[in-house]
C-alpha positions in Angstrom: 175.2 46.0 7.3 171.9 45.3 5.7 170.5 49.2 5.7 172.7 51.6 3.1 172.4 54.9 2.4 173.5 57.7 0.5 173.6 61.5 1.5 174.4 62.9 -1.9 171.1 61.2 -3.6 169.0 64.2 -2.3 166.8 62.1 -0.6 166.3 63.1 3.5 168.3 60.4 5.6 165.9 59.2 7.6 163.3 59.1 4.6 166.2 56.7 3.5 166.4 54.5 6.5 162.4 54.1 7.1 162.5 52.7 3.4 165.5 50.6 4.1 164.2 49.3 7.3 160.9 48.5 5.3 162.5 46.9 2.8 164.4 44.4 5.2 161.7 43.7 7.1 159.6 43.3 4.1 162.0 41.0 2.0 162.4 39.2 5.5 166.0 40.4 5.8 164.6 41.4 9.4 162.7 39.0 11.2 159.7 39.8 13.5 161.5 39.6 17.1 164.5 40.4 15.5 166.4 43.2 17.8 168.1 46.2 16.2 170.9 48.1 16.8 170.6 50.8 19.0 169.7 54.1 17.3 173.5 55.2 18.8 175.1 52.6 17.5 173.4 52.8 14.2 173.9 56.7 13.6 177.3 55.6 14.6 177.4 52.8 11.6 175.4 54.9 9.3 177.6 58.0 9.7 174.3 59.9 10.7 172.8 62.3 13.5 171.5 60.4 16.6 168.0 62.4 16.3 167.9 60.8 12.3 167.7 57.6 13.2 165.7 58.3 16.6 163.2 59.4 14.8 162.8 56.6 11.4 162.8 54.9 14.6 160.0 56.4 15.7 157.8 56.7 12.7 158.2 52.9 12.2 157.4 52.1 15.7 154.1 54.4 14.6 153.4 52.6 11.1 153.6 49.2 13.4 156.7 47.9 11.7 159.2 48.7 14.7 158.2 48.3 18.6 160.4 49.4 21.5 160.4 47.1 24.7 161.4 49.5 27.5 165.0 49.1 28.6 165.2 46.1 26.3 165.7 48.1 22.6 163.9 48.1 19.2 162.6 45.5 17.9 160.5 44.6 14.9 157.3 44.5 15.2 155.9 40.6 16.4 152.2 41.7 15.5 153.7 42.6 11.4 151.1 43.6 8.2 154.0 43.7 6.2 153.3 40.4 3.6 153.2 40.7 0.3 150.8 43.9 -0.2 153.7 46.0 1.9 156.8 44.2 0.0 154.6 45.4 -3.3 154.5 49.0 -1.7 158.4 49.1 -1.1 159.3 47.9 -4.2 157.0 50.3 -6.0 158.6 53.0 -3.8 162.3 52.0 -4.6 161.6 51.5 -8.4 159.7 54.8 -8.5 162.5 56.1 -6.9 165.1 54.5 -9.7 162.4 55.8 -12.1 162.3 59.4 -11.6 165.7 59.5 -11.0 166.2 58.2 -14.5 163.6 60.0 -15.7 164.8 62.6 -18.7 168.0 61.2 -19.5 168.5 59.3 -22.1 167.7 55.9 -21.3 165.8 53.3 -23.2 163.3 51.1 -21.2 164.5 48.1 -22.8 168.1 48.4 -21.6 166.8 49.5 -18.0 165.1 46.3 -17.9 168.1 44.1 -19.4 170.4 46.0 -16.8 167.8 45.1 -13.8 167.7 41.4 -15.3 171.4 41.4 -15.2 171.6 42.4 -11.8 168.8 40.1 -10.2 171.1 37.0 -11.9 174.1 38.2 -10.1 172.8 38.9 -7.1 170.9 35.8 -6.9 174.0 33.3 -8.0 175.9 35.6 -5.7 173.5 34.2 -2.7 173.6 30.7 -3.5 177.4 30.9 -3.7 177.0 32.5 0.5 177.6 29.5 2.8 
């Protein structure tokens, strides 16, 4: 599944799948056209209330990301403003996030950017290795 969360971060769920959602659709992950799950069947995959995802759903559909095509499902949205100012906006969202998160501990900048070079690398052979 390309949308992850975690209920023990302290972060409301469906604050966590708007940003995940934005993220895929921003990182193309999600296409525009592309059809999603239903919300059902993705509280059922994401472990989460119905009404939680019915409503990221609905906030989406209202930032112009999502769009619901009666009796047909959720879609993203064909007319997107995503680009490269809203990928900018969600990684600045998901590093603040990492950020304050980190913040107070003690964690040296440096290392935080060695660690997020390290993992860009593996990810990124990781890919090229996928058929």
């Amino acid at each position: 599944m390309f949308l992850r969360i975690d209920p023990n971060n302290g972060i409301p769920l469906g604050v966590q799948i708007c940003a995940g959602l934005r993220l895929a659709v921003a990182t193309q992950r999600l296409h525009a056209g592309d059809r999603l799950p239903s919300a059902r069947d993705l509280a059922g995959e994401l472990r989460v209330n119905f009404h939680t995802v019915r409503k990221a759903f609905a906030d989406l559909e209202a930032e112009g990301v999502l769009e619901t095509r009666r009796g047909l499902g959720t879609f993203v949205a064909t007319a997107q403003r995503a680009g490269r100012a809203e990928l900018k906006r969600v990684v600045r969202e998901h590093v603040g996030g990492l950020l304050g998160q980190l913040a107070g501990g003690d964690v040296d900048h440096d290392e935080v950017r060695a660690l997020w070079l390290e993992e860009w690398e593996r990810r990124t052979a990781a890919s090229r290795r996928k058929p």
